[in-house]
C-alpha positions, 0 to 999 in steps of 0.5 A, spaced: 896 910 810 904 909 808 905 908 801 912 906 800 915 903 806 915 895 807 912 896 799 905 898 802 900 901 798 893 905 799 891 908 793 887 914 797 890 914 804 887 918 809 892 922 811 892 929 812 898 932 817 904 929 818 909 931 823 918 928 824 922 930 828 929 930 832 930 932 839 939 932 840 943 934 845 948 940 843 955 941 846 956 946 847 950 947 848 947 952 842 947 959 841 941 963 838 947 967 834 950 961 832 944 958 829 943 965 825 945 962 818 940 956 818 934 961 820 937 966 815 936 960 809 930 957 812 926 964 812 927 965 804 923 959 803 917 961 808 911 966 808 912 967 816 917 967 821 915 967 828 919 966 835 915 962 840 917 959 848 922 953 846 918 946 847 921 941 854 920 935 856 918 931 850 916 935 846 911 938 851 910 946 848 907 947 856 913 943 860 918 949 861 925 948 856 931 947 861 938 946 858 944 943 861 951 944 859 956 939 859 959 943 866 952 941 869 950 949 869 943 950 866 943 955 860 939 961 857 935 957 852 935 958 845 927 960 842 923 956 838 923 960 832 917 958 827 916 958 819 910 957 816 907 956 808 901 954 806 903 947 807 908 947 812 910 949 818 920 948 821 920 949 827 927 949 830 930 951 837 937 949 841 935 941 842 930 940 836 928 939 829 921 939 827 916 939 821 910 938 819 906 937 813 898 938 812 894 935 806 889 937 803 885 935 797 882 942 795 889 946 797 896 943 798 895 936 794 894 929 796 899 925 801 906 926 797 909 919 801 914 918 807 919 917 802 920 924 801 918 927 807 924 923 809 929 926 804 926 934 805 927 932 813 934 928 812 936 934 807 934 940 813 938 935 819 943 935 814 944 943 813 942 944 820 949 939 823 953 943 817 951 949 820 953 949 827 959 944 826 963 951 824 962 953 831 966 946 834 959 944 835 956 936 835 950 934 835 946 928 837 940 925 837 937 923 843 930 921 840 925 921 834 918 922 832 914 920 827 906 922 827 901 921 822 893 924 823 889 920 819 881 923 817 877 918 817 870 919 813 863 915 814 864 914 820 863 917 828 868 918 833 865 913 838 864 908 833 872 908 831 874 909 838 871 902 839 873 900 833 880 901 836 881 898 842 878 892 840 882 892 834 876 891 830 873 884 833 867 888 834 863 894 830 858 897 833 855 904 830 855 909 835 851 916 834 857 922 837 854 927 842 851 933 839 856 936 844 861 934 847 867 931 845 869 923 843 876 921 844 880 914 846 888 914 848 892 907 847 898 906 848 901 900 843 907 896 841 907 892 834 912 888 835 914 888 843 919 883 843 923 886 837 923 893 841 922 897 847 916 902 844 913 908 846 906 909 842 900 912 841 895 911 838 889 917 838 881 917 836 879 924 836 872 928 834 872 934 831 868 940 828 868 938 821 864 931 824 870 927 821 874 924 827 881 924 826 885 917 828 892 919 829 898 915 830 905 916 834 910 913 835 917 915 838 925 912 838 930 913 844 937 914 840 943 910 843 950 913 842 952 914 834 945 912 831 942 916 825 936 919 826 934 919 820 934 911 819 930 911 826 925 916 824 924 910 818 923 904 824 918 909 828 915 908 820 915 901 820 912 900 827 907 906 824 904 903 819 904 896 823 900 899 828 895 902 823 894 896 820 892 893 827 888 899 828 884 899 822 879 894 819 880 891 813 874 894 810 876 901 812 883 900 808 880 896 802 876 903 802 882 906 802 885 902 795 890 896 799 895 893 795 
């Protein structure tokens, strides 16, 4: 699935979409207006443009956005404006930064690698920070996701959901309902004494007949960390995760070095 961090290879990973994102605090709390130079370079290099309801809590695009500025009074949030290509979709509003990339053999190419995904979103971040600082305005990071949907060939969703929640110490062939839907939800840590964890691990099926295997992992930020460098431990834990999670014929189908 990751083909470069901890040196890990496959040589046909299953990905097909990949999302990273940085939630901050703004203080002061930020201003469509103040934003307008981002948005302005962002839609040169995009098909479409398009605002929508900004998103709350953890990133819940149903949960109502509510910010709060530094005097504790609520504030009119900024919206979340939406840019699309053919293999991409950047969203920001007043606390986030999101992108995320689909991939697609026949359309967009092959999975292009967490370490580029990485320099285009530090890239983004970086221009983002630069852009509102001209208006006295200081970011930080309060958390980070990393999220990778895997489509797994050859394989019905209830035999993968059982594949995973038993981390592959049993295989059973399990036939998905003609209609109906087949899907399983772990919450899962790889390394729970190193660090507090926030995982998820998916199994989905889908119209297409092939279940997806999605995996997402978040990082809270303590004060002065760099987002990019724990969206690249929310990697780590990504990839570990997989490989618990995956069977090792699975992964030796996929080309494993």
């Amino acid at each position: 699935m990751m083909q470069e961090s901890f040196a890990y290879r496959l040589e046909r990973p299953p990905v097909t979409s990949v999302s990273l994102r940085i939630r901050f605090k703004a203080s002061p709390s930020l201003q469509n207006w103040m934003l307008a130079p981002f948005l302005t370079d962002m839609r040169k290099d995009h098909l479409s443009v398009e605002e929508l309801p900004p998103y709350g809590g953890y990133g819940d695009p149903f949960e109502p956005s509510e910010e709060v500025d530094d005097t504790g009074t609520t504030v009119w949030p900024v919206p979340r404006t939406q840019f699309t290509t053919a293999d991409r979709i950047l969203a920001v509003q007043g606390n986030e930064l999101e992108v995320t990339w689909t991939f697609n053999d026949a359309d967009t190419g092959a999975y292009a690698g967490f370490d580029s995904l990485l320099s285009a979103m530090k890239s983004l971040y970086s221009r983002l920070v630069e852009t509102v600082s001209v208006h006295g305005v200081r970011i930080s990071p309060k958390f980070v996701v990393c999220f990778y949907v895997n489509s797994i060939r050859k394989m019905s969703a209830g035999t993968l959901a059982v594949g995973v929640l038993t981390q592959w110490s049993e295989t059973i062939e399990i036939a998905d309902p003609e209609q109906g839907y087949v899907g399983a939800r772990l919450h899962g840590c790889a390394n729970p004494d190193k660090h507090n964890c926030d995982s998820l691990i998916m199994v989905d099926s889908t119209d297409g007949g092939y279940p997806n295997l999605s995996i997402r992992v978040l990082r809270d930020a303590e004060d002065g960390e760099d987002p990019i460098v724990l969206l690249t431990s929310a990697h780590d834990e990504l990839i570990a995760l997989f490989r618990q999670h995956t069977s090792a014929a699975l992964r030796g189908g996929w080309g494993e070095q």
